[in-house]
MMTF fields as JSON, N, C-alpha, C and O atoms, coordinates in Angstrom:
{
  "mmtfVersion": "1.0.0",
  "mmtfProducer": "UNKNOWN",
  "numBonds": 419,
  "numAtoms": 420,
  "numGroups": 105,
  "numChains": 1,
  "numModels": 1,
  "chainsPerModel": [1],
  "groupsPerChain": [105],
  "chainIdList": ["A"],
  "bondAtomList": [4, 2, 8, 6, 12, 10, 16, 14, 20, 18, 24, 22, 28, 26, 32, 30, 36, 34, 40, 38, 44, 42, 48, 46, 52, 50, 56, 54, 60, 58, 64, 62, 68, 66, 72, 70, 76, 74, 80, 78, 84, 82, 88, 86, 92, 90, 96, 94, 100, 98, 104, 102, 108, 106, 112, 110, 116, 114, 120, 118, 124, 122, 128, 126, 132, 130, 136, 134, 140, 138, 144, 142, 148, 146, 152, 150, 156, 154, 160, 158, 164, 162, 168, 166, 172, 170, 176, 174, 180, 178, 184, 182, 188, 186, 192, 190, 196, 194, 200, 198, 204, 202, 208, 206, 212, 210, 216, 214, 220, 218, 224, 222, 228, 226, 232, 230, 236, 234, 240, 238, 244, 242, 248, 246, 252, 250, 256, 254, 260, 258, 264, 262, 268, 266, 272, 270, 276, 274, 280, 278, 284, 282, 288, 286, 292, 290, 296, 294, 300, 298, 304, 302, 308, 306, 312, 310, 316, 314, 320, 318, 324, 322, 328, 326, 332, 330, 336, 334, 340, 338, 344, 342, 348, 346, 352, 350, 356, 354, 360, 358, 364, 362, 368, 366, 372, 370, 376, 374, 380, 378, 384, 382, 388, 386, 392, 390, 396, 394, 400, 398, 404, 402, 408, 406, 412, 410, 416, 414],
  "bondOrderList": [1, 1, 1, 1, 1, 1, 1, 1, 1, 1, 1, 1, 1, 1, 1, 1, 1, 1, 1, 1, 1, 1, 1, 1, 1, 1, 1, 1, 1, 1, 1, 1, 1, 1, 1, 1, 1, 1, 1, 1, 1, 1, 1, 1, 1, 1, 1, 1, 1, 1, 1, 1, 1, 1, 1, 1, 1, 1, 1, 1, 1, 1, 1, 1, 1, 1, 1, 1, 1, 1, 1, 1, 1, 1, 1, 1, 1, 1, 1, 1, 1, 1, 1, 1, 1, 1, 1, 1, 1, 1, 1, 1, 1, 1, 1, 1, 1, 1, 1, 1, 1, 1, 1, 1],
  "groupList": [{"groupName": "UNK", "atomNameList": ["N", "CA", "C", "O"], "elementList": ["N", "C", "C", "O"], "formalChargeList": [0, 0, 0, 0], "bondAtomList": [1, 0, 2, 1, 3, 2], "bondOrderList": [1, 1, 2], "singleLetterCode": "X", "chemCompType": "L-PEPTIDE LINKING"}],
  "groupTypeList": [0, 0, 0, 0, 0, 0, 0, 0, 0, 0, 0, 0, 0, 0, 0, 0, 0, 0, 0, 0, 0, 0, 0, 0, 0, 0, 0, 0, 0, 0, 0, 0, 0, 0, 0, 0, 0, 0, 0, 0, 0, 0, 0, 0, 0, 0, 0, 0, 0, 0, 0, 0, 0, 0, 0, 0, 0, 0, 0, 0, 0, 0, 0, 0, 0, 0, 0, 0, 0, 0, 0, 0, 0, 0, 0, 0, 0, 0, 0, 0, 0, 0, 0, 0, 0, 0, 0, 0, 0, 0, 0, 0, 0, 0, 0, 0, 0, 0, 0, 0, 0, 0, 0, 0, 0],
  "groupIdList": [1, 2, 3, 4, 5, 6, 7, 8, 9, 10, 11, 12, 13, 14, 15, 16, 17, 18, 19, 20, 21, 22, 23, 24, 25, 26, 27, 28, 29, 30, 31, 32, 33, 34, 35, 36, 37, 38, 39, 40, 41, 42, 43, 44, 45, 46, 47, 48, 49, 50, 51, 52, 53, 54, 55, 56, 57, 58, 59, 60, 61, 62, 63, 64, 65, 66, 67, 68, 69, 70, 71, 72, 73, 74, 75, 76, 77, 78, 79, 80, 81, 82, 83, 84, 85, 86, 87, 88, 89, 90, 91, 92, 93, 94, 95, 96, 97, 98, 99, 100, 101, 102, 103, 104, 105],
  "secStructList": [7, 7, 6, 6, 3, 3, 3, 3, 3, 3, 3, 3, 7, 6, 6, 6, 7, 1, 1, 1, 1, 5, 1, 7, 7, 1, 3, 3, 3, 7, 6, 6, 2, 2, 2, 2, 1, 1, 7, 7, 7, 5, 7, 1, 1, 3, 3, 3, 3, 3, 7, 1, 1, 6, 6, 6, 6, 6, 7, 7, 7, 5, 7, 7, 5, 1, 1, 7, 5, 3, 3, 7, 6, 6, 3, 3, 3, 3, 3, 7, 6, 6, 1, 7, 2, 2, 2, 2, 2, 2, 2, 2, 2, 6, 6, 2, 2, 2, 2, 4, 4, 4, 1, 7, 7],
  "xCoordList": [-75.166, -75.009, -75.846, -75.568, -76.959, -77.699, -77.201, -77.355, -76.3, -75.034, -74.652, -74.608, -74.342, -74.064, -74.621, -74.061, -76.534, -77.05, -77.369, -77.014, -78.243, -78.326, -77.175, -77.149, -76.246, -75.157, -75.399, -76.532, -74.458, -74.284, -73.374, -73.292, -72.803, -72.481, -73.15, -73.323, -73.565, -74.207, -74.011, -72.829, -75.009, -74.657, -75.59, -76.79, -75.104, -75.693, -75.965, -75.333, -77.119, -77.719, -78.343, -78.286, -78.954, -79.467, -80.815, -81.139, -81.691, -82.715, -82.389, -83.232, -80.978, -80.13, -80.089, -80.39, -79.642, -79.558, -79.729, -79.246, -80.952, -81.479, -81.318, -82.06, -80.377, -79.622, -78.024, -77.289, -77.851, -75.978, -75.069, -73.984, -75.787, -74.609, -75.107, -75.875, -74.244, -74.703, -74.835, -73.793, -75.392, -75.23, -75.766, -75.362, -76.636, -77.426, -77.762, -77.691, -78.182, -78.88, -79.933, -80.238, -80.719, -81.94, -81.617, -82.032, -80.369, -79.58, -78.489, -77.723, -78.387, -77.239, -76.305, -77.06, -74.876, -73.744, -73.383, -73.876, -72.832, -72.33, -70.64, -70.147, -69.64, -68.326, -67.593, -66.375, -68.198, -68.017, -68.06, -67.287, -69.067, -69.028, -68.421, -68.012, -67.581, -66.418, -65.084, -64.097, -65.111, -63.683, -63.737, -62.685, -64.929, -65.291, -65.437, -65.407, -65.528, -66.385, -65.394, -64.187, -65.798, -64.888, -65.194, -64.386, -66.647, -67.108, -65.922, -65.06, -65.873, -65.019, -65.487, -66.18, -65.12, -65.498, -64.989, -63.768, -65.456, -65.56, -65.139, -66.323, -64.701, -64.216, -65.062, -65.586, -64.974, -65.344, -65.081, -63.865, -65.724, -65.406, -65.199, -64.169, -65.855, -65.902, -67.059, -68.148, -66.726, -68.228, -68.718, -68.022, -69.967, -71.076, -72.027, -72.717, -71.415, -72.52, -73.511, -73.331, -74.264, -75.245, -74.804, -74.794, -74.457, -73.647, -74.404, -74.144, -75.393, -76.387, -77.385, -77.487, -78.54, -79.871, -80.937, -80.58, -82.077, -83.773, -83.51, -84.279, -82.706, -82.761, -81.677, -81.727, -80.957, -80.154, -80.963, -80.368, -81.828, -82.922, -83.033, -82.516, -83.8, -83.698, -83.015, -82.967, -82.517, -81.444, -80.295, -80.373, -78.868, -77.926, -77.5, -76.779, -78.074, -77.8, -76.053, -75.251, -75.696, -74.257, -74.47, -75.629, -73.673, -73.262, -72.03, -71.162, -72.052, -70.547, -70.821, -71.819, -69.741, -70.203, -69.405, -68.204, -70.794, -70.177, -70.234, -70.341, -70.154, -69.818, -69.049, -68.774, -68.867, -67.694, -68.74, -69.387, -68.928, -70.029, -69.547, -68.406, -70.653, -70.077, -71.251, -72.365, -71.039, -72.44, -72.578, -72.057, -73.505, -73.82, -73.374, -72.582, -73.865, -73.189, -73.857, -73.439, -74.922, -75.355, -74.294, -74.521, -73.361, -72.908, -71.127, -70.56, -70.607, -69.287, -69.016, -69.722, -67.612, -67.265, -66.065, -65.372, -65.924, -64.13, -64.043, -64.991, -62.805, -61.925, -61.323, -60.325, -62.032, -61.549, -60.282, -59.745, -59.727, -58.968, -58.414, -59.043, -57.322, -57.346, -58.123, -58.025, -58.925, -59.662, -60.742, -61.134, -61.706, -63.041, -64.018, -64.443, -64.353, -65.947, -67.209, -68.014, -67.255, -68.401, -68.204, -68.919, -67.035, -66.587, -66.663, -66.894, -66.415, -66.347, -67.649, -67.878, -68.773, -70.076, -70.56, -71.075, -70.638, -70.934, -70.714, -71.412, -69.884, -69.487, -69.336, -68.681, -69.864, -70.486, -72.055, -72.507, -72.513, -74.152, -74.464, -75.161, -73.494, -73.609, -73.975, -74.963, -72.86, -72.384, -73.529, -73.349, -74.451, -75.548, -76.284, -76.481, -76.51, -77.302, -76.188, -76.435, -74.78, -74.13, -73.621, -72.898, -74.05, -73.559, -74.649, -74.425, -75.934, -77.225, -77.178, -78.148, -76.545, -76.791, -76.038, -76.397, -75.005, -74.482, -74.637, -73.825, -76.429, -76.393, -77.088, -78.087, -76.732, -77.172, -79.323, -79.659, -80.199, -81.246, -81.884, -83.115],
  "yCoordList": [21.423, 20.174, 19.109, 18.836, 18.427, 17.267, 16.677, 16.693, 15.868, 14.696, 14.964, 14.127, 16.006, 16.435, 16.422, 16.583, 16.109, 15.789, 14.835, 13.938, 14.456, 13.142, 12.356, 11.443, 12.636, 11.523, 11.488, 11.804, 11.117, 10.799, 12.2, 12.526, 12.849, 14.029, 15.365, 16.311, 15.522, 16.807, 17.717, 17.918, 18.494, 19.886, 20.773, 20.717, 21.652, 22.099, 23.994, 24.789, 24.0, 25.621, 26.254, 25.436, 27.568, 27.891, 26.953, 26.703, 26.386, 25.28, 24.056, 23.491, 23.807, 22.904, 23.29, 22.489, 24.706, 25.168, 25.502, 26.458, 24.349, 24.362, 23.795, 23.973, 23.207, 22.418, 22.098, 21.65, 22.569, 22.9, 22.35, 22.822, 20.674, 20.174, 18.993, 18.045, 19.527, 19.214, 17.423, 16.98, 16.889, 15.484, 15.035, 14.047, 15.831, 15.413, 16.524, 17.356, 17.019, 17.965, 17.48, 16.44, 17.975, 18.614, 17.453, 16.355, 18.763, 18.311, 17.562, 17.662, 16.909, 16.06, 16.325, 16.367, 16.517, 15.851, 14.903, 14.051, 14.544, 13.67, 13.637, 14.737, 12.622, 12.857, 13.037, 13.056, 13.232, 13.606, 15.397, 16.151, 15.786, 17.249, 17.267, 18.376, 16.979, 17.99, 17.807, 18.489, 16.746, 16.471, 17.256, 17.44, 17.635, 18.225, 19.993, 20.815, 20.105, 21.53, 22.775, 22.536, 23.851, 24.346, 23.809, 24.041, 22.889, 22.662, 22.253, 21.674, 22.754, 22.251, 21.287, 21.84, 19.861, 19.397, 19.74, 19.663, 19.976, 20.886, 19.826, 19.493, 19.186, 18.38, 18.724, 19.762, 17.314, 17.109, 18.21, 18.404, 19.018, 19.825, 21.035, 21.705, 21.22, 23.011, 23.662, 23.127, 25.161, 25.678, 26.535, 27.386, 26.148, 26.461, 27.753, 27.704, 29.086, 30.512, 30.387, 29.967, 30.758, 31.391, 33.42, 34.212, 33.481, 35.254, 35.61, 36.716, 35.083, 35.675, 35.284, 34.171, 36.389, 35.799, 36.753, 37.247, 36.623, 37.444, 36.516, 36.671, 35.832, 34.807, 35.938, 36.21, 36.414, 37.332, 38.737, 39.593, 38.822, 39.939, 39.804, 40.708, 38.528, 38.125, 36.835, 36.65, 36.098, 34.774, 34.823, 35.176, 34.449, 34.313, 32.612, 32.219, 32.017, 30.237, 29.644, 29.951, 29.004, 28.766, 27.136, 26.827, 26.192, 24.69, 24.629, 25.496, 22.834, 22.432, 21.112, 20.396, 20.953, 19.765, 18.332, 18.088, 17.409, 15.981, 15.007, 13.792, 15.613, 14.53, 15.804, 16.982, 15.002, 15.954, 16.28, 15.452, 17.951, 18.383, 19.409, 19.871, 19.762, 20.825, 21.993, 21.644, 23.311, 24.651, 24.926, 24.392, 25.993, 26.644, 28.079, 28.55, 28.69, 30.082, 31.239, 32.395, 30.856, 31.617, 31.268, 31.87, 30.36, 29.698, 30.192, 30.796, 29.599, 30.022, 28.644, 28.213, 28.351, 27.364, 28.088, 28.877, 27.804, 27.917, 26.72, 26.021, 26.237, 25.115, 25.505, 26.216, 24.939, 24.825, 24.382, 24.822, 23.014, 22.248, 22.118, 21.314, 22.872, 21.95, 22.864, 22.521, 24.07, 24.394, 23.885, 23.49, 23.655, 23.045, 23.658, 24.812, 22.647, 23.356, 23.781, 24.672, 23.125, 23.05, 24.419, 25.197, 25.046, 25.773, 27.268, 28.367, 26.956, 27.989, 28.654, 29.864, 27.313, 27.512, 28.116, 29.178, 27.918, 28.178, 30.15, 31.1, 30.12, 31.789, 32.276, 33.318, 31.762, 32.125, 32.764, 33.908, 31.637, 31.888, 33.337, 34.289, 33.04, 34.149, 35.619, 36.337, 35.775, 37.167, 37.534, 38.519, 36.709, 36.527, 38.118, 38.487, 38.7, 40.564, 41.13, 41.925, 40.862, 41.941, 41.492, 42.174, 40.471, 39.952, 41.052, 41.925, 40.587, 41.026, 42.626, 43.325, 42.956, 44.785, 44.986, 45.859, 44.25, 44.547, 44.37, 44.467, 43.882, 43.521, 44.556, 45.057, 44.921, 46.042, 45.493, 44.312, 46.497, 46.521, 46.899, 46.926],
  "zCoordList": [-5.954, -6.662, -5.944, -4.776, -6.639, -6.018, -5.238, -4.017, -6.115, -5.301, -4.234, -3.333, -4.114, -2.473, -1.423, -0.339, -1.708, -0.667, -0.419, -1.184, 0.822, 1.65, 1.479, 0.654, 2.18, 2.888, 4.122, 4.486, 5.05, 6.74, 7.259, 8.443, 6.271, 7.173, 7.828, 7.06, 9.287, 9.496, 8.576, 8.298, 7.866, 7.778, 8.5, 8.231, 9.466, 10.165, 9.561, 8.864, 10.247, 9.7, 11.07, 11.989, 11.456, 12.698, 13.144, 14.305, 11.594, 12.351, 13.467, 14.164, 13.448, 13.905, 15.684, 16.569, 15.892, 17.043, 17.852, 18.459, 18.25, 19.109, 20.577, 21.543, 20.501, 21.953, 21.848, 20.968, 23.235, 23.578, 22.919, 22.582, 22.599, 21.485, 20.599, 20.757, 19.492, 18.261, 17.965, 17.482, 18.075, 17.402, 15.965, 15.351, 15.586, 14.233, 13.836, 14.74, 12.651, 11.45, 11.176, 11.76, 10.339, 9.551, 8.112, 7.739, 7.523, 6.197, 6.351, 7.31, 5.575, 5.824, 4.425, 3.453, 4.044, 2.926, 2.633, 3.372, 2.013, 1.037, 1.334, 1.085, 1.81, 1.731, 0.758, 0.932, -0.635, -2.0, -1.843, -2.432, -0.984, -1.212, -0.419, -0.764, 0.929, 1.513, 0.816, 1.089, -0.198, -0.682, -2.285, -2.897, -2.8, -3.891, -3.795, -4.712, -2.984, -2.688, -1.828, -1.797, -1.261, -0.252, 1.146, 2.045, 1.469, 2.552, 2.976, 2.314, 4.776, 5.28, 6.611, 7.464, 6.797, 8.14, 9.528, 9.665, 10.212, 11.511, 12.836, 12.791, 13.7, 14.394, 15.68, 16.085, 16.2, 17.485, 18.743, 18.749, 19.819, 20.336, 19.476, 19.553, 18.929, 18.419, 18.746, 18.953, 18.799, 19.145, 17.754, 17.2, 17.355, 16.112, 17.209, 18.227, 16.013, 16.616, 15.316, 14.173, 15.778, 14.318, 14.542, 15.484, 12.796, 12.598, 11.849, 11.375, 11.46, 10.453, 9.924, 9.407, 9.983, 10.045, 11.594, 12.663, 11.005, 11.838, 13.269, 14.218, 13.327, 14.91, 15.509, 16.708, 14.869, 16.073, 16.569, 17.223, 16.335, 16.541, 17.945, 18.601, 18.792, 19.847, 21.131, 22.347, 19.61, 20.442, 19.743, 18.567, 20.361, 19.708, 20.145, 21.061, 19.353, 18.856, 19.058, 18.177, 19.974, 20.225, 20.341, 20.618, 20.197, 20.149, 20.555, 20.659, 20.911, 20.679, 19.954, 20.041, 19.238, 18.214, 18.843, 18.965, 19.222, 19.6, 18.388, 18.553, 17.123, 16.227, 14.965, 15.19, 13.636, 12.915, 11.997, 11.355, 11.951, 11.19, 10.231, 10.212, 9.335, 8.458, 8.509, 8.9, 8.141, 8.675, 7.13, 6.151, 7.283, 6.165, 6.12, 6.936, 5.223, 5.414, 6.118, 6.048, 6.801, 8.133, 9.8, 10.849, 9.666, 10.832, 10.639, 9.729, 11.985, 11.828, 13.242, 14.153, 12.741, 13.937, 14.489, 13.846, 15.513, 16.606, 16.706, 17.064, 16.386, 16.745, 17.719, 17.61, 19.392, 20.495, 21.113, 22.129, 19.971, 20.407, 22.184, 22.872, 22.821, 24.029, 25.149, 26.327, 24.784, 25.891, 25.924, 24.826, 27.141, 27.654, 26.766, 26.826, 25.848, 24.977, 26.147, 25.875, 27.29, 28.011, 28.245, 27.613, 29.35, 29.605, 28.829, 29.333, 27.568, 26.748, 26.588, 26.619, 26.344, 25.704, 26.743, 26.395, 27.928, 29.6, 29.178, 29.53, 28.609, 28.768, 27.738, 27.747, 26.369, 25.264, 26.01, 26.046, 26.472, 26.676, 27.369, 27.016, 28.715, 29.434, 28.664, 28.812, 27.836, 27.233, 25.743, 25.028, 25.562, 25.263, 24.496, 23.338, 25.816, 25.789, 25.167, 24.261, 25.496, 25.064, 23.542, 22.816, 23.304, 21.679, 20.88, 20.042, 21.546, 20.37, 20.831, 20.535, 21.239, 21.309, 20.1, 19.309, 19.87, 18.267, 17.251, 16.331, 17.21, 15.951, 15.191, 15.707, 14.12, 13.012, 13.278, 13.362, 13.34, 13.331, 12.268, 12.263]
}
């Protein structure tokens, strides 16, 4: 739906994931499409993987979101709530080799 684009809400996709944490998008929504749509807004402190898509071939793309964003359907969020996003992402990254050995080739 047109209307749904260019507003002020992130929507974030793997072009997005390129640094530890998220403040801005590419694309942006409309607060008409998260209250219209299934989009759901994603809260402060969550961590954004990229699950699908030719980028898991050799990087697996991880965030934490410092503003309230919404993904696309290549992305997936965890709602951290009271554990350390830094923390988490810290040992997301790590485990890195052993994510992409699973990915179907």
């Amino acid at each position: 739906n047109l209307k749904y684009w260019d507003g002020d809400i992130p929507w974030i996709s793997p072009k997005d994931m390129k640094v530890d944490y998220i403040r801005d998008s590419v694309d942006k929504i409309t607060s008409d499409a998260v209250e219209s749509s299934t989009v759901k807004l994603i809260p402060v402190g969550s961590l954004l993987l990229v699950v699908r898509g030719m980028i898991l071939l050799h990087s697996f793309p991880v965030a934490v979101t410092r503003v309230p964003v919404t993904v696309n359907q290549d992305m997936k969020a965890i709602l951290l709530n009271r554990y350390n996003a830094d923390f988490i992402l810290l040992m997301v990254k790590g485990i890195k080799n052993e994510v992409l050995e699973l990915v179907d080739r």
